[in-house]
VMD Tcl script that builds the backbone (N, CA, C; Angstrom):
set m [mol new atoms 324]
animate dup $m
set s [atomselect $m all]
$s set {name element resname resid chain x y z} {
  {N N UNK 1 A -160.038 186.102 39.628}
  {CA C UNK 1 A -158.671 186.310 39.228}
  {C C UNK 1 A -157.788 186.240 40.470}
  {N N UNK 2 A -156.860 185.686 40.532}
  {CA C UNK 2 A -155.460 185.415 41.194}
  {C C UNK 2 A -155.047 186.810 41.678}
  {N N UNK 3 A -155.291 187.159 43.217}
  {CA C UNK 3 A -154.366 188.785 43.440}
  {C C UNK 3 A -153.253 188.907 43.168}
  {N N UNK 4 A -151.981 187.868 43.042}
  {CA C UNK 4 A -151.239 188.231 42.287}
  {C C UNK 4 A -151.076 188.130 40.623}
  {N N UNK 5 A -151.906 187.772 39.436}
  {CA C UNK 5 A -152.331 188.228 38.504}
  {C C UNK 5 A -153.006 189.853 38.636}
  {N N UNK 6 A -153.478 189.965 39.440}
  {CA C UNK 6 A -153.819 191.418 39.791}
  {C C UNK 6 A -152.652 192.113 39.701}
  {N N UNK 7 A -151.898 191.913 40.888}
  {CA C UNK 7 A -150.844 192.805 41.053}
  {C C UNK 7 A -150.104 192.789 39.791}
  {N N UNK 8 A -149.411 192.063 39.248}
  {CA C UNK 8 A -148.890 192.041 37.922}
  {C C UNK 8 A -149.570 192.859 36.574}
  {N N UNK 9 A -151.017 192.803 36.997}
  {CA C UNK 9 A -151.897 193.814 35.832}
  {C C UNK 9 A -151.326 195.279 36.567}
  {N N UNK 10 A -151.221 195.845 37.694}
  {CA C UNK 10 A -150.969 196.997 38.207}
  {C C UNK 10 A -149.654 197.419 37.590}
  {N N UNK 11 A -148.946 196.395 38.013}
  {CA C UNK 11 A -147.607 196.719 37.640}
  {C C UNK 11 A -147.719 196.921 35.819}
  {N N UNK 12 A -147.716 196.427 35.492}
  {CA C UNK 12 A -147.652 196.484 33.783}
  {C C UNK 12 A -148.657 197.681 33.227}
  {N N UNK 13 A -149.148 198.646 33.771}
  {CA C UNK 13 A -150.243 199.284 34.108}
  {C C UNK 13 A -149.379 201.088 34.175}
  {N N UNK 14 A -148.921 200.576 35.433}
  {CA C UNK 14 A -148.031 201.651 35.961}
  {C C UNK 14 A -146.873 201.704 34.654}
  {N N UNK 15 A -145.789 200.749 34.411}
  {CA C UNK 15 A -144.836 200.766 33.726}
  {C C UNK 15 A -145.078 201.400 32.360}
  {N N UNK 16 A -146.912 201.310 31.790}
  {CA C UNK 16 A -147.148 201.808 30.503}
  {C C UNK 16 A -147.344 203.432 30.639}
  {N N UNK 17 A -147.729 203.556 31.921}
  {CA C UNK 17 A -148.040 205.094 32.008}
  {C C UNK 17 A -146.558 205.715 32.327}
  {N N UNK 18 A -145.646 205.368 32.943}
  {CA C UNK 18 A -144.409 205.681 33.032}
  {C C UNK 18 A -143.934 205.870 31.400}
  {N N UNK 19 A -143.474 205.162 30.788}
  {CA C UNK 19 A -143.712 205.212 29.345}
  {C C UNK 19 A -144.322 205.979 28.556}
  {N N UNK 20 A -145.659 206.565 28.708}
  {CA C UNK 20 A -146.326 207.212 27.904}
  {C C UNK 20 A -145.503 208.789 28.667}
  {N N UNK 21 A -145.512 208.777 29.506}
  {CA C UNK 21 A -144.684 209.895 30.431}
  {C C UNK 21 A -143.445 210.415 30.197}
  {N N UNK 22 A -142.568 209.402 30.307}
  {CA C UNK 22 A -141.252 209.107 29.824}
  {C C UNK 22 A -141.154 210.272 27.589}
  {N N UNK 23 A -141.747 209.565 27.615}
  {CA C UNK 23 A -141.907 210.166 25.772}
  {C C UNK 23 A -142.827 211.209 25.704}
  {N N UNK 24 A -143.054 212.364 27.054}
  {CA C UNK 24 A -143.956 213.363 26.671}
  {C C UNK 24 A -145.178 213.378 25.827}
  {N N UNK 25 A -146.300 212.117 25.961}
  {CA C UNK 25 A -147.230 211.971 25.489}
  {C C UNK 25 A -148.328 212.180 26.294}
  {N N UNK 26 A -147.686 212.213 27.701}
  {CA C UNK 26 A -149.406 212.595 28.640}
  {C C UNK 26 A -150.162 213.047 27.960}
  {N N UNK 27 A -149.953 214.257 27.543}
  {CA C UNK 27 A -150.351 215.596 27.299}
  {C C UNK 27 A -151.479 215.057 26.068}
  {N N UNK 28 A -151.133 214.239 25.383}
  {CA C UNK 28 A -151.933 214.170 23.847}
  {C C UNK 28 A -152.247 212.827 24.186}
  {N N UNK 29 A -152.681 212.045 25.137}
  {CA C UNK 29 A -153.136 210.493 25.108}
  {C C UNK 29 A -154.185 210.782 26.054}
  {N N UNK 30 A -155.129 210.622 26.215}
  {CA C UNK 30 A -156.334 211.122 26.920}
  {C C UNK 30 A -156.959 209.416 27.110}
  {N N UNK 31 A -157.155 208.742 28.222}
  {CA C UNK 31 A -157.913 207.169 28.196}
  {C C UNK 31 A -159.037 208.090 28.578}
  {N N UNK 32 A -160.470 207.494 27.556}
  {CA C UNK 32 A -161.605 207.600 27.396}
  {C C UNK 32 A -161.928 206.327 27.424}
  {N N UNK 33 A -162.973 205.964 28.253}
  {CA C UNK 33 A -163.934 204.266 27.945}
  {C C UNK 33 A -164.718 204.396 26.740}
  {N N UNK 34 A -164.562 203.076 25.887}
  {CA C UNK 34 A -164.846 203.322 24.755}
  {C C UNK 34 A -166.370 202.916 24.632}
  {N N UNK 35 A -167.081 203.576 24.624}
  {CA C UNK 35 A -168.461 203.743 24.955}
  {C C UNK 35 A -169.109 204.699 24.184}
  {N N UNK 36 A -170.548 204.182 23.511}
  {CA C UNK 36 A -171.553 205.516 23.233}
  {C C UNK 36 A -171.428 206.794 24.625}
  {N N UNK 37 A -171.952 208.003 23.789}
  {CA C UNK 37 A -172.728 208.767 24.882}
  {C C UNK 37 A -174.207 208.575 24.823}
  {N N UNK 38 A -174.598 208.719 26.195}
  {CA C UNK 38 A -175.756 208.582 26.708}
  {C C UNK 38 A -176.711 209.179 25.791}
  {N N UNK 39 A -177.614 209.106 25.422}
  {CA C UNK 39 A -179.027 210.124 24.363}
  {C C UNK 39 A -179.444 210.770 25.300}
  {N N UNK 40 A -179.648 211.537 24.567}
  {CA C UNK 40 A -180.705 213.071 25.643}
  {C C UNK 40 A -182.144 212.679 25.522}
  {N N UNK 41 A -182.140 212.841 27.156}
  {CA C UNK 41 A -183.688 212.437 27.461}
  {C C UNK 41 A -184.403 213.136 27.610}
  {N N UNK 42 A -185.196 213.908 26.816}
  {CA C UNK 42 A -186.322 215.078 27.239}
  {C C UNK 42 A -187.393 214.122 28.465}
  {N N UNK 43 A -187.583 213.041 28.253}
  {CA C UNK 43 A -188.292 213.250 29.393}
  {C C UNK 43 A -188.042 213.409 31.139}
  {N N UNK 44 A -186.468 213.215 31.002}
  {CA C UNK 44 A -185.667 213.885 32.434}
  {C C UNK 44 A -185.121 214.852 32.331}
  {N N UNK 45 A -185.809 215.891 31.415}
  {CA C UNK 45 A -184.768 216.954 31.470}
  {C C UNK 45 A -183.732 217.092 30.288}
  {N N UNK 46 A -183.859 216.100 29.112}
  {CA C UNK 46 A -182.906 215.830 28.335}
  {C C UNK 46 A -182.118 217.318 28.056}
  {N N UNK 47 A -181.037 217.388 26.944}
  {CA C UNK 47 A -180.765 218.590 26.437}
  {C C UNK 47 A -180.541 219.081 25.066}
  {N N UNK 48 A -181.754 217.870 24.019}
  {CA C UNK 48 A -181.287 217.591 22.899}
  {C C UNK 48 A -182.337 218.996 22.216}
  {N N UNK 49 A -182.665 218.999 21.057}
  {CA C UNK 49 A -183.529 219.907 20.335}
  {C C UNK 49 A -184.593 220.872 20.804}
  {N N UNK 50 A -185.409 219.191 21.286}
  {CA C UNK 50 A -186.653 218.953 21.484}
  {C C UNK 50 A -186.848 219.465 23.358}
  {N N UNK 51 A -186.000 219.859 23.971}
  {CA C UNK 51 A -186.029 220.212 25.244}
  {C C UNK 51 A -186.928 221.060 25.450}
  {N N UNK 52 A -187.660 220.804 26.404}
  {CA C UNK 52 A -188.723 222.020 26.868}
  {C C UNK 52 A -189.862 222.444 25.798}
  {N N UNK 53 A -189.657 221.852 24.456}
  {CA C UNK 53 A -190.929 221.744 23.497}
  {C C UNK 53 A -191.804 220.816 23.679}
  {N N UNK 54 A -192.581 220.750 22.899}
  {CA C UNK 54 A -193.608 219.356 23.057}
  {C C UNK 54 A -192.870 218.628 21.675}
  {N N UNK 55 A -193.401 216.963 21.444}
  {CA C UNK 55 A -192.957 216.129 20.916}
  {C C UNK 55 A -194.198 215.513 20.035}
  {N N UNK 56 A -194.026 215.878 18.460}
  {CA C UNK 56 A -195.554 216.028 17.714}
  {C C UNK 56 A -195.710 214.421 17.057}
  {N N UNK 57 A -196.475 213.595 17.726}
  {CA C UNK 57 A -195.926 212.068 17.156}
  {C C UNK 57 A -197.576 212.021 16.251}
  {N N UNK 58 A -197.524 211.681 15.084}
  {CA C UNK 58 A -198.579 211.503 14.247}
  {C C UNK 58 A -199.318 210.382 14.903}
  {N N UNK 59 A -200.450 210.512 15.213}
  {CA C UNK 59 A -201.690 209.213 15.462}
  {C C UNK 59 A -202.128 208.745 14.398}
  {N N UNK 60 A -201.861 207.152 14.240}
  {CA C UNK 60 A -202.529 207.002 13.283}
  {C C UNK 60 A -203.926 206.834 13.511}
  {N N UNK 61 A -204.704 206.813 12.257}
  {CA C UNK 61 A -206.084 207.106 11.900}
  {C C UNK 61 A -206.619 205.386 11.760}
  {N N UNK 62 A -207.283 204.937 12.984}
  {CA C UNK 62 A -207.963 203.536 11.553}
  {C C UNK 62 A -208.591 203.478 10.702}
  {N N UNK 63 A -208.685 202.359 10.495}
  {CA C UNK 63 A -209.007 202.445 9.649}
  {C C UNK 63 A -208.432 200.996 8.098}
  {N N UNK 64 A -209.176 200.464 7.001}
  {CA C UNK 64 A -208.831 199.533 6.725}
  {C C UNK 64 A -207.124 199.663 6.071}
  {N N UNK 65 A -206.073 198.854 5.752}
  {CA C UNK 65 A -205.606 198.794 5.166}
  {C C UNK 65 A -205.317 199.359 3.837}
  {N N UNK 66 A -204.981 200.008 2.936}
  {CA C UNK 66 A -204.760 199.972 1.301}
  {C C UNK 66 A -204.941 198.577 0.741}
  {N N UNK 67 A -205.705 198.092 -0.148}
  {CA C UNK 67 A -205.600 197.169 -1.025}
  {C C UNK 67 A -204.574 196.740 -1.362}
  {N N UNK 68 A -204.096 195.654 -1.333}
  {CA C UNK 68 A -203.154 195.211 -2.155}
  {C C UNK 68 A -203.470 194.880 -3.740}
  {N N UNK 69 A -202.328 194.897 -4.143}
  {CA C UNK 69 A -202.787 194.884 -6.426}
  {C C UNK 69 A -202.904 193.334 -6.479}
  {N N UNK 70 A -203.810 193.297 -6.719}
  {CA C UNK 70 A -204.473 191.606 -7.178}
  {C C UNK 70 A -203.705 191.156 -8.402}
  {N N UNK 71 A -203.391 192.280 -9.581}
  {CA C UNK 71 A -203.274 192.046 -10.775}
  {C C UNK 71 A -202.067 191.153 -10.640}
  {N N UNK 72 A -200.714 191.665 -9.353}
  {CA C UNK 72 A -199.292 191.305 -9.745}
  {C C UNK 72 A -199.574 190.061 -8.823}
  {N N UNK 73 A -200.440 189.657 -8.498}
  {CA C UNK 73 A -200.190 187.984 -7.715}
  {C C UNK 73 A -200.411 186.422 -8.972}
  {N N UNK 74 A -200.301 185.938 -8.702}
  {CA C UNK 74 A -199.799 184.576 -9.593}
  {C C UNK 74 A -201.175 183.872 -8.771}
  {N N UNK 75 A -201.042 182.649 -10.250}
  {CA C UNK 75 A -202.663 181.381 -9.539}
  {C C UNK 75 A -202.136 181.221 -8.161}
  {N N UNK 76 A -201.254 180.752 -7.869}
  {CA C UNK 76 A -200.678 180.371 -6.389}
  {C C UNK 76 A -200.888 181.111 -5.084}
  {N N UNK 77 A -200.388 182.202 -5.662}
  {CA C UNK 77 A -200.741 183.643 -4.769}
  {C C UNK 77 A -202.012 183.709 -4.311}
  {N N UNK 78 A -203.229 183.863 -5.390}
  {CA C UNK 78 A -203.946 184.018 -5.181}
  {C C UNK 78 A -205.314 182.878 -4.656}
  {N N UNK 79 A -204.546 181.832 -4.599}
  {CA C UNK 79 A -205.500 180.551 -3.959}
  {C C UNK 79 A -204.303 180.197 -2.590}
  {N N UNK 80 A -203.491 180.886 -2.477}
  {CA C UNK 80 A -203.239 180.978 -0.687}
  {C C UNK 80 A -203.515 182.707 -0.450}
  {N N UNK 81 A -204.303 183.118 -0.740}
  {CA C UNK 81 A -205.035 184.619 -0.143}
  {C C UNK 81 A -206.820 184.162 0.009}
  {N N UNK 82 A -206.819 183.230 -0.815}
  {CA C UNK 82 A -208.144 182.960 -0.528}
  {C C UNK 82 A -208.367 181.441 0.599}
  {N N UNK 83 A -207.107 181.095 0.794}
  {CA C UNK 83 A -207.709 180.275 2.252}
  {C C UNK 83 A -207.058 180.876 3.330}
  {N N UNK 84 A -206.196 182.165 3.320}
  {CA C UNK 84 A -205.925 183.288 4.302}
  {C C UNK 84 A -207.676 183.709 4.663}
  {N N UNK 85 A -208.090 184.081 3.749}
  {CA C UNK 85 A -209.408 184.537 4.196}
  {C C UNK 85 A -210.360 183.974 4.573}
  {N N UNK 86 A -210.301 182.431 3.792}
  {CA C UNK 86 A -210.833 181.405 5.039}
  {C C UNK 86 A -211.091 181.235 5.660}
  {N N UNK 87 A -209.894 181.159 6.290}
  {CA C UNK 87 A -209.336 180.971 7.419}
  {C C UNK 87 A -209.961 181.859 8.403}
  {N N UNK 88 A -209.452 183.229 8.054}
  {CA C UNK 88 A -209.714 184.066 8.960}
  {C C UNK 88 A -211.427 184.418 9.413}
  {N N UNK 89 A -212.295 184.244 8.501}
  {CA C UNK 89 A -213.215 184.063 8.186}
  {C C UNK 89 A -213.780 182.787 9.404}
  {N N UNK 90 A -213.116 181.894 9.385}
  {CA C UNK 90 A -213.390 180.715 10.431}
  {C C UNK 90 A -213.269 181.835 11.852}
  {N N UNK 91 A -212.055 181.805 11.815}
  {CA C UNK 91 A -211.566 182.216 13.076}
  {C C UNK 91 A -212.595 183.538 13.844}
  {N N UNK 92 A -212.936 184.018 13.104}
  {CA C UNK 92 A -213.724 184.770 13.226}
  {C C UNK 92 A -215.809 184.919 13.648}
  {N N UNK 93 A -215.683 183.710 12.810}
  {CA C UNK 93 A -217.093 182.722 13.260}
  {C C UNK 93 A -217.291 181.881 14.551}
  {N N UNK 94 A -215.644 181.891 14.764}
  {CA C UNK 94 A -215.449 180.926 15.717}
  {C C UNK 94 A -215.943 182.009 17.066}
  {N N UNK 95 A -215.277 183.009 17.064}
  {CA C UNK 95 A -215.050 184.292 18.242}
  {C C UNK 95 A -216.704 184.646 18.461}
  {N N UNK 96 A -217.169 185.071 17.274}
  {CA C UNK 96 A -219.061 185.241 17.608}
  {C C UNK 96 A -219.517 184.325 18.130}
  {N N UNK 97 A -219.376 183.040 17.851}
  {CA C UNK 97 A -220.122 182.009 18.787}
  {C C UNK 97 A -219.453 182.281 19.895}
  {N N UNK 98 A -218.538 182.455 20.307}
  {CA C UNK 98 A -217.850 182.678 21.845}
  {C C UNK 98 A -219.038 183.512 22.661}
  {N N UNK 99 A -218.452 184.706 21.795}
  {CA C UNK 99 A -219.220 185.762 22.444}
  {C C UNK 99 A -220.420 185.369 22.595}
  {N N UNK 100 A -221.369 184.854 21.671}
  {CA C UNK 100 A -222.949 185.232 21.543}
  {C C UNK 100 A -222.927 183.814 23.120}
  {N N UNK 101 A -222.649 182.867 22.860}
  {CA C UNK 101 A -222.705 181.750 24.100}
  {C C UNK 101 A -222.135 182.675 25.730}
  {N N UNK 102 A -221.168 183.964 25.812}
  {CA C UNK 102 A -221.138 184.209 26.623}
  {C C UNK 102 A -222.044 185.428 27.300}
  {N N UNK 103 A -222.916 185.615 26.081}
  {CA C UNK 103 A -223.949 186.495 26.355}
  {C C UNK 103 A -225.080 185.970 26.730}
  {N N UNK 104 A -225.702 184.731 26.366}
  {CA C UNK 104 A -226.292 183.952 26.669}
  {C C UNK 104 A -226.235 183.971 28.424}
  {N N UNK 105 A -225.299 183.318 28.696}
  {CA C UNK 105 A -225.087 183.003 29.774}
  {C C UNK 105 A -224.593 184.143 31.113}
  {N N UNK 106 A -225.087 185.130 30.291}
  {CA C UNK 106 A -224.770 186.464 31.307}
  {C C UNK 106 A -223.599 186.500 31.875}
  {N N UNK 107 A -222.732 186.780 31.580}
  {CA C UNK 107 A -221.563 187.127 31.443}
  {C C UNK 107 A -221.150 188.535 32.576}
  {N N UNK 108 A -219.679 188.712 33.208}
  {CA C UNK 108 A -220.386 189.797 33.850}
  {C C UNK 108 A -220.404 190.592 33.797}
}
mol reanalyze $m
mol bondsrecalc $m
mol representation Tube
mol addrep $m
């Protein structure tokens, strides 16, 4: 930016606060940056709830999936679930031969 575009932002700057002055508004016009506040960080010390407690996060358990309902899938549905499994099925045949060839070969 141009320092005198600068200076001209100063000036027009000053003249608004003169103004807000001028009409006894200091007092009730407060410039705040318009910005979130920061979140409380318990792990620096935050100062939210959870400060100085511990933080109880559920582990999940493995374990397989829930079934999905076979009943509500369509012919379509259900002959792209069966070359999903295929598939995976390949991919999976594929990985044992990996392995078993890198066991073979003493691996380290």
């Amino acid at each position: 930016m141009d320092p005198l575009e600068i200076r001209m932002l100063h000036r027009r700057i000053d003249l608004l606060e003169q103004i807000v002055e001028q009409a006894g508004l200091a007092d009730q016009v407060r410039f705040r940056p318009n910005a979130d506040p920061a979140p409380d960080d318990p792990v620096r010390g935050g100062f939210g709830p959870i400060a100085g407690g511990r933080i109880r996060v559920p582990i999940p358990r493995p374990g397989d999936p829930a079934p999905f309902d076979l009943s509500r899938l369509n012919k379509v549905q259900l002959q792209a679930a069966l070359h999903d499994l295929a598939a995976e099925r390949t991919r999976l045949e594929s990985m044992e031969s990996l392995i078993k060839q890198q066991m073979e070969l003493g691996g380290p």
